[in-house]
N, C-alpha and C positions, 0 to 999 in steps of 0.2 A: 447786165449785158452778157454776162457767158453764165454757163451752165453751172458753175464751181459756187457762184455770190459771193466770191471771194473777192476783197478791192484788189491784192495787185494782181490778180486776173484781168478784172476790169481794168484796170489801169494799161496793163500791157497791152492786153487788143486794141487798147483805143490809140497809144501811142505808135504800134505795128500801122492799124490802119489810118493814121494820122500820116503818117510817112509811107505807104504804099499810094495812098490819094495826091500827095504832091502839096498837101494842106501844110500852108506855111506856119511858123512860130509865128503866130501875131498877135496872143496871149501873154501876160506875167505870169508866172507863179501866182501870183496875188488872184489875177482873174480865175485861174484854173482852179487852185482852194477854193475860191469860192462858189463855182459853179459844180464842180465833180465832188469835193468831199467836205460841205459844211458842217458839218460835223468833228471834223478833224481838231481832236483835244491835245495833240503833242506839241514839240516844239514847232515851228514854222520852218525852221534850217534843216531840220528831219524831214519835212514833204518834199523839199527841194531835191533833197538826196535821193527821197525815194521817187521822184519824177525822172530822176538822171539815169535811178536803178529801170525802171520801167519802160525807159525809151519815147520818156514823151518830151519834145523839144516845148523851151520857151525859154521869152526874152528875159533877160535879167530886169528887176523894177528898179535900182539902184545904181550906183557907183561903188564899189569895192573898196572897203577902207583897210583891209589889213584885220590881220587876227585881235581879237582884246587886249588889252594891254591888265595886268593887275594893276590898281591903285593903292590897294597897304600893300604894306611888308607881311611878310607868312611868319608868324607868331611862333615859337615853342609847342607843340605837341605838349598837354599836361596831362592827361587824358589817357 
């Protein structure tokens, strides 16, 4: 898309001209992964943040539950 072939280049033009056009959020994250960068080998919660960094709106695909919880206890360091 721009001259750089850099993604958050492309990223950011598309989210600048996403929101100069009056083009609604009516995308997931889910759908945008899968359409702009199938490729994408990081975590999932990482494109999100970098969709947030980028300026590209979309709708959440879930309900919010709250940060992880740990399930063991943290062991002694032995190490």
């Amino acid at each position: 898309m721009t001259e750089e072939d850099a993604q958050r280049a492309d990223f950011t033009a598309y989210g600048i001209m996403r929101r100069l056009f009056g083009i609604e959020n009516d995308k997931t994250w889910k759908d945008l992964l899968a359409e702009m960068a199938p490729d994408w080998k990081d975590d999932p919660r990482n494109f999100q943040k970098f969709l947030r960094e980028t300026l590209n709106p979309f709708q959440p695909a879930g309900q919010w539950r709250g940060p992880r919880k740990c399930v063991r206890k943290r062991g002694k360091n032995i190490h």
